[in-house]
TORDREN-850994 format. One record per residue (C-alpha): residue number from 1; residue in three letters; z, y, x. Coordinates in nm, 2 decimals. Layout:
N
<rec i="NUM" aa="ALA" pz="Z" py="Y" px="X"/>
...
REM end
This chain:
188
<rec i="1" aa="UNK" pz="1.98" py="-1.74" px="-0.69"/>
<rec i="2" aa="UNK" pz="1.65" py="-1.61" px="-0.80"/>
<rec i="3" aa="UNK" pz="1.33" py="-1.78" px="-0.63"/>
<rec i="4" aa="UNK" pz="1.05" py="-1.51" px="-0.61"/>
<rec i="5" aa="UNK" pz="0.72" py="-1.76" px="-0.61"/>
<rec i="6" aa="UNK" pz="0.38" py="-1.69" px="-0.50"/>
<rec i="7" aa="UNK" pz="0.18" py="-1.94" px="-0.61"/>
<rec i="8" aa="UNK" pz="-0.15" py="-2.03" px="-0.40"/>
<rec i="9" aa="UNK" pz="-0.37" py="-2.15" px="-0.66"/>
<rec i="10" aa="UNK" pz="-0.44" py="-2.09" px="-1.04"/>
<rec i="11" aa="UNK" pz="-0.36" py="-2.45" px="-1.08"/>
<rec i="12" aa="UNK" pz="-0.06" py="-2.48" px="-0.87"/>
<rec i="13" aa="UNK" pz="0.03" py="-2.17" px="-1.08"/>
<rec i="14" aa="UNK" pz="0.02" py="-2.32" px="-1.41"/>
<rec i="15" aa="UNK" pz="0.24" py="-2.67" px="-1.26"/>
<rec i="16" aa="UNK" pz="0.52" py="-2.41" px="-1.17"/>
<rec i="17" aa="UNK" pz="0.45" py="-2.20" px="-1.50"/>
<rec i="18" aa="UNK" pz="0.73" py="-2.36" px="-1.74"/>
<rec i="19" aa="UNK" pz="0.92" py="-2.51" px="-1.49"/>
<rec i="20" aa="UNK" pz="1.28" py="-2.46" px="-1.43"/>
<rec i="21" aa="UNK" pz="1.59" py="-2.71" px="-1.40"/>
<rec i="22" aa="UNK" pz="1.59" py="-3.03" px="-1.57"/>
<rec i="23" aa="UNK" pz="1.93" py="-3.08" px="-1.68"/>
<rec i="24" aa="UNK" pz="2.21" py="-2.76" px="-1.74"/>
<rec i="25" aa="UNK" pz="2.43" py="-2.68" px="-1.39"/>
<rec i="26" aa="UNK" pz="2.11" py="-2.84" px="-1.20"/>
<rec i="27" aa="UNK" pz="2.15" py="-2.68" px="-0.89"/>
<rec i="28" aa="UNK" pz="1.81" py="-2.81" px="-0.69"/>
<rec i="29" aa="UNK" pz="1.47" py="-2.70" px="-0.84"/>
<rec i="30" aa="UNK" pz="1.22" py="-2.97" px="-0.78"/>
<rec i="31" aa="UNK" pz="0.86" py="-2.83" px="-0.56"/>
<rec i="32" aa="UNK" pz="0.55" py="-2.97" px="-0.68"/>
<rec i="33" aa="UNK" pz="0.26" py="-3.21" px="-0.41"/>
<rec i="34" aa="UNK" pz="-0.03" py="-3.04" px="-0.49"/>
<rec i="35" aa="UNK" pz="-0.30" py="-3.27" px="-0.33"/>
<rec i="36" aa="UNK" pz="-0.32" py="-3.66" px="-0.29"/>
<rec i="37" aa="UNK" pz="-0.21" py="-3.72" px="0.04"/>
<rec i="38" aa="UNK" pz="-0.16" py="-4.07" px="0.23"/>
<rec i="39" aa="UNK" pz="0.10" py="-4.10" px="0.48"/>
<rec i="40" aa="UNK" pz="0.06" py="-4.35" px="0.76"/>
<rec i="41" aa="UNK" pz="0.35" py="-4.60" px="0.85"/>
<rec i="42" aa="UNK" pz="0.52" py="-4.39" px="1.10"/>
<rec i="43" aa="UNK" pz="0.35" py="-4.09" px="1.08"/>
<rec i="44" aa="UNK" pz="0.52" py="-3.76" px="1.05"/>
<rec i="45" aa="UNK" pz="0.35" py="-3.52" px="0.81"/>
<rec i="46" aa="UNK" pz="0.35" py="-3.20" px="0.71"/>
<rec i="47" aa="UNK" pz="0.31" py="-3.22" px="0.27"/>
<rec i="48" aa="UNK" pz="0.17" py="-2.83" px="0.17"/>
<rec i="49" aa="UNK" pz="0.36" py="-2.75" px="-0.15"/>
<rec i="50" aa="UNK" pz="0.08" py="-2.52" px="-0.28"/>
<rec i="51" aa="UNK" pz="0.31" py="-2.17" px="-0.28"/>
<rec i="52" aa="UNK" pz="0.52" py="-1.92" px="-0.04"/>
<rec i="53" aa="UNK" pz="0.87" py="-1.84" px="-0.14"/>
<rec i="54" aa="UNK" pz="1.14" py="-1.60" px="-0.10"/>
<rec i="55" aa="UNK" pz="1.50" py="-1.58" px="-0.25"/>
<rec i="56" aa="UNK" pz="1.73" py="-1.34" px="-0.41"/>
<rec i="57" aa="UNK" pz="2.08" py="-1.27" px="-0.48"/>
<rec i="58" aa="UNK" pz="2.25" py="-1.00" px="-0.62"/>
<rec i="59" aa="UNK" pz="2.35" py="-0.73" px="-0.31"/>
<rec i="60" aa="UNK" pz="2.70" py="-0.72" px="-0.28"/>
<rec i="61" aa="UNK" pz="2.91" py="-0.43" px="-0.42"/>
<rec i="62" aa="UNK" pz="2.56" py="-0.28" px="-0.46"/>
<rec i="63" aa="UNK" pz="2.29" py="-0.24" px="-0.69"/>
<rec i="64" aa="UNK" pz="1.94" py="-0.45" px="-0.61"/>
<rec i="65" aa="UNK" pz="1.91" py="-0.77" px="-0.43"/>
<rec i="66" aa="UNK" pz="1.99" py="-0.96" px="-0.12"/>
<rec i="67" aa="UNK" pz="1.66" py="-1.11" px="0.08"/>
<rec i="68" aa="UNK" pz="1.84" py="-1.46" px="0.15"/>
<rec i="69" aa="UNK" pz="1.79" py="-1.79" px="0.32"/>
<rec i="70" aa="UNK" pz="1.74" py="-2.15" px="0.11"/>
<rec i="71" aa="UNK" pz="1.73" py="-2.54" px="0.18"/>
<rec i="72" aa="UNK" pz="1.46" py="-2.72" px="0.08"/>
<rec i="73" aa="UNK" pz="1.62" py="-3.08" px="0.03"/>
<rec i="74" aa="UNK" pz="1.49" py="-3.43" px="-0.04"/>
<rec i="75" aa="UNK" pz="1.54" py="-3.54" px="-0.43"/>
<rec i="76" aa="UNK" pz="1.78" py="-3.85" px="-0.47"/>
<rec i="77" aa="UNK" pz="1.46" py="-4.04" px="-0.56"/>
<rec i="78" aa="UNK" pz="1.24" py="-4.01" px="-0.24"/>
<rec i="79" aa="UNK" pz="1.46" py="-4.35" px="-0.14"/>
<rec i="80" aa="UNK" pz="1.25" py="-4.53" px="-0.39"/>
<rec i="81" aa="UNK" pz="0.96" py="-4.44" px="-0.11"/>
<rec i="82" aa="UNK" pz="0.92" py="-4.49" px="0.27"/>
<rec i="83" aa="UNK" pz="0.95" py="-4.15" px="0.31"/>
<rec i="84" aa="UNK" pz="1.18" py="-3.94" px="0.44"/>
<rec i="85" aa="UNK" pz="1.24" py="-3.59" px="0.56"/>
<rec i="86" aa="UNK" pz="1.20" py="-3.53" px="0.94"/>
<rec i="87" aa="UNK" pz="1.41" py="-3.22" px="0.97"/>
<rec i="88" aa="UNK" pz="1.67" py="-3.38" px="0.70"/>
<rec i="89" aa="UNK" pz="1.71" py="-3.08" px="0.57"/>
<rec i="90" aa="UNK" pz="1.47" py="-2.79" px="0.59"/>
<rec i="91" aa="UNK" pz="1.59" py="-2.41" px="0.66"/>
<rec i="92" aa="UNK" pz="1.36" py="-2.17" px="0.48"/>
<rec i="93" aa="UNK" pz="1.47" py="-1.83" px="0.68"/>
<rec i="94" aa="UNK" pz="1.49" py="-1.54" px="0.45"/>
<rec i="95" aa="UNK" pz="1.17" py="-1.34" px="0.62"/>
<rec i="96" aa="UNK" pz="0.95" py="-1.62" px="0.64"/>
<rec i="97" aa="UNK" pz="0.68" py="-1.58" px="0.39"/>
<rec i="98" aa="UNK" pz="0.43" py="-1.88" px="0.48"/>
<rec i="99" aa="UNK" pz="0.37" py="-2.14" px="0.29"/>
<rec i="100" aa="UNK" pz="0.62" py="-2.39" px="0.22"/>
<rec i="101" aa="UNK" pz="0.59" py="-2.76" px="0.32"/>
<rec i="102" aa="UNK" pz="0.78" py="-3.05" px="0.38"/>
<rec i="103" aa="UNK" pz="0.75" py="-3.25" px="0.70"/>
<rec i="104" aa="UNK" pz="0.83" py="-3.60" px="0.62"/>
<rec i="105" aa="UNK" pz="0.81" py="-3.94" px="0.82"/>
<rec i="106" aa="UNK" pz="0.69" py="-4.28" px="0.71"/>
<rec i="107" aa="UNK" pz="0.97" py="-4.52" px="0.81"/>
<rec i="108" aa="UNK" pz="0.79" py="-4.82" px="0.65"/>
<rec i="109" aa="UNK" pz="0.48" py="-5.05" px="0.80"/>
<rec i="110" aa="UNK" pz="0.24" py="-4.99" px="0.47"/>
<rec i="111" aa="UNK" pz="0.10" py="-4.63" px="0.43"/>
<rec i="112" aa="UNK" pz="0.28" py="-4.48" px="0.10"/>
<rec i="113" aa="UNK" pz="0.02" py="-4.20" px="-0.10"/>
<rec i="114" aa="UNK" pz="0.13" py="-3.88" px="-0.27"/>
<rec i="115" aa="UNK" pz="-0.02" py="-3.80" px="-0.54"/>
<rec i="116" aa="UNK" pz="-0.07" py="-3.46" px="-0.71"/>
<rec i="117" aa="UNK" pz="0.23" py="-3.39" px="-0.92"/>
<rec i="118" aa="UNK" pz="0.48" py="-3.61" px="-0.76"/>
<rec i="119" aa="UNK" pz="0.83" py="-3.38" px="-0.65"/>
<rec i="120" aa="UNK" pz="1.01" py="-3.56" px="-0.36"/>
<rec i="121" aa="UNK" pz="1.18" py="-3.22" px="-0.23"/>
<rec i="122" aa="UNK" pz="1.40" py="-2.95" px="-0.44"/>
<rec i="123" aa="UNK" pz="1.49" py="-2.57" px="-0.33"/>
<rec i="124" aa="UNK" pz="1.88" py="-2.57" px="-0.32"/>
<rec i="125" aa="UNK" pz="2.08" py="-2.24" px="-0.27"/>
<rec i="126" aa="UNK" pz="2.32" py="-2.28" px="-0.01"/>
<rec i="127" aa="UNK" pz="2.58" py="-2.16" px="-0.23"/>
<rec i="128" aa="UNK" pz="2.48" py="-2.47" px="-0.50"/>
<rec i="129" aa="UNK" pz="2.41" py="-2.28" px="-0.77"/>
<rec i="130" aa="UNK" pz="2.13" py="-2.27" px="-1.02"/>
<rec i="131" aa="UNK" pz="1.83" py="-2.10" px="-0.91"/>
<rec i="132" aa="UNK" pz="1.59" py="-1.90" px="-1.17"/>
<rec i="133" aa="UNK" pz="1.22" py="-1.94" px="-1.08"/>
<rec i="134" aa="UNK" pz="0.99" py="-1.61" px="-1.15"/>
<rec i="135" aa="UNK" pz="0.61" py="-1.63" px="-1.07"/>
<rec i="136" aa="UNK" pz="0.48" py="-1.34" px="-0.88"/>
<rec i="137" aa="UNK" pz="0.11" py="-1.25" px="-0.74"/>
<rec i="138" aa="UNK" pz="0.27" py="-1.18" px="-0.42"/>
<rec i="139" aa="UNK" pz="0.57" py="-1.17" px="-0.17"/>
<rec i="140" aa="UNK" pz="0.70" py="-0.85" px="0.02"/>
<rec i="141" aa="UNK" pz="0.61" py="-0.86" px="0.44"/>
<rec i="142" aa="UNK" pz="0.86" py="-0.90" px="0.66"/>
<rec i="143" aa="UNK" pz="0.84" py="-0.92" px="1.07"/>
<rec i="144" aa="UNK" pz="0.87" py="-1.29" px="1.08"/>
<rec i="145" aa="UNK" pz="0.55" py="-1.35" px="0.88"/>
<rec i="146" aa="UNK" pz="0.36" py="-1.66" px="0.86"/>
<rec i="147" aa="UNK" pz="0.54" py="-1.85" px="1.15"/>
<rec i="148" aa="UNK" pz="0.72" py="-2.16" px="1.08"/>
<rec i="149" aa="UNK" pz="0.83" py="-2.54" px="1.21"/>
<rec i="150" aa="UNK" pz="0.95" py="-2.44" px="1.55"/>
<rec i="151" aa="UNK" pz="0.77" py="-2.11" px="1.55"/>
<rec i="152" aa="UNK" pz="1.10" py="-1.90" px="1.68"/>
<rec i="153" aa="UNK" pz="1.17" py="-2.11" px="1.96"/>
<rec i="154" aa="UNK" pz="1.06" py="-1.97" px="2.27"/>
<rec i="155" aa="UNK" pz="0.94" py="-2.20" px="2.57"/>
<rec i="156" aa="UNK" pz="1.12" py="-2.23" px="2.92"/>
<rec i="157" aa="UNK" pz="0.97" py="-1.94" px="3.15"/>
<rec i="158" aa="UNK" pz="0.86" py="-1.73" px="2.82"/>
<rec i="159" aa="UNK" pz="1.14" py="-1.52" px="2.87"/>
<rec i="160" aa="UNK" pz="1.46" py="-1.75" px="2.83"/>
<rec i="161" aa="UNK" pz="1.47" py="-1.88" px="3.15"/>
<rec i="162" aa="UNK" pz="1.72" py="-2.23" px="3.17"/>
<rec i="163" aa="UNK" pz="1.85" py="-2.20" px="3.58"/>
<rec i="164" aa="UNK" pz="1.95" py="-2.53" px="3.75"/>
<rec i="165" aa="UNK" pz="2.31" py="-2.49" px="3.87"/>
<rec i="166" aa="UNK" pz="2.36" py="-2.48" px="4.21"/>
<rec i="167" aa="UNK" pz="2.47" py="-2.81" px="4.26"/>
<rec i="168" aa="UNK" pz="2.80" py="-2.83" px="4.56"/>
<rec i="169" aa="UNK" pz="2.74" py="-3.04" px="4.82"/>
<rec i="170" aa="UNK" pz="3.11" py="-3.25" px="4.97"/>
<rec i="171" aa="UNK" pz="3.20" py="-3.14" px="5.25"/>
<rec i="172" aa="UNK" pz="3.13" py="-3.34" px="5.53"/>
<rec i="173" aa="UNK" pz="3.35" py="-3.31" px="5.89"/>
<rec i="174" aa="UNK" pz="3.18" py="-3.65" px="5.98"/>
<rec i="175" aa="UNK" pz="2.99" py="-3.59" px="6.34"/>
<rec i="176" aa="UNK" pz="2.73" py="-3.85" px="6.22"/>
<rec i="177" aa="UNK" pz="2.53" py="-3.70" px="5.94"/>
<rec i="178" aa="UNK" pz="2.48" py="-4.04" px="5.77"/>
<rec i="179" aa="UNK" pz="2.82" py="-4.13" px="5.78"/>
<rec i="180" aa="UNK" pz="2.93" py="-4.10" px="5.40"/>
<rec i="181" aa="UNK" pz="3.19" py="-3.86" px="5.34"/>
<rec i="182" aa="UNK" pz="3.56" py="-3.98" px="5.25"/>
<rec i="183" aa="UNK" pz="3.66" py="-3.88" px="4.87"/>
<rec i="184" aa="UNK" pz="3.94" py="-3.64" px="4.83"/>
<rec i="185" aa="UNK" pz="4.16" py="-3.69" px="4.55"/>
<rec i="186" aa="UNK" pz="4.26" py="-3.33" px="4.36"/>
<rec i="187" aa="UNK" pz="4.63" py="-3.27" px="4.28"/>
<rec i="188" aa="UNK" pz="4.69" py="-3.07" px="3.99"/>
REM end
């Protein structure tokens, strides 16, 4: 999978300059905190990652590429911390072009600081293979934009309506209304 990356600062730019997979058949690519950033015990947070992102594959049975969706998934080490994602895994929706972040939750009682540098997330194909990083000044549009963490889900009454079902009242052939109604056993 190729990983088209925008990178929102010179200096974020140059952490994701040489980097790649650590060891041959990698299939996660570690993301980069950009900024110190302490995390209160039981706090969820959202950690900015410093770029936008989009994937690639090849089209099939065509020339060109495939716009496709990716994971962004916590690196075995993040359980040497108290953090831990709060989505478990995140979805990164092939037309979203914001910028990338990881919400994650303190489960300890101490705060626990990131510090610029640190990688406790990876993109992951959701086929598992390898993924080949190329830097780029920007990302095509699409309609979904900017909008992320919940940003698709329409409220109740904003036109997805959730009706109560009618609920069927027993029926009652007592002549007192506060007489309770005698249970009728169904026969299949």
């Amino acid at each position: 999978m190729l990983l088209r990356v925008q990178a929102l600062t010179p200096e974020v730019r140059a952490m994701y300059a040489e980097h790649g997979h650590y060891h041959e058949g990698d299939s996660g690519v570690d993301l980069f905190v950009v900024q110190d950033q302490e995390i209160q015990p039981g706090e969820t947070a959202f950690v900015k990652l410093g770029i936008k992102a989009t994937a690639y594959t090849p089209a099939n049975g065509e020339s060109g590429e495939k716009n496709v969706s990716w994971l962004i998934m916590p690196r075995s080490s993040i359980s040497k911390t108290p953090l831990r994602l709060a989505n478990s895994v995140g979805l990164i929706d092939a037309g979203y072009r914001g910028e990338i972040m990881a919400a994650v939750d303190n489960i300890k009682t101490v705060p626990h600081t990131l510090k610029k540098g640190d990688r406790i997330v990876q993109a992951v194909a959701f086929s598992g293979e390898g993924i080949t990083l190329e830097l780029v000044d920007e990302l095509n549009k699409t309609a979904r934009g900017e909008g992320g963490f919940g940003s698709t889900t329409a409220p109740v009454g904003k036109g997805c309506p959730v009706e109560e079902p009618e609920l069927k009242k027993p029926k009652n052939d007592a002549t007192n209304e506060n007489e309770v109604p005698t249970a009728v056993a169904a026969s299949s």
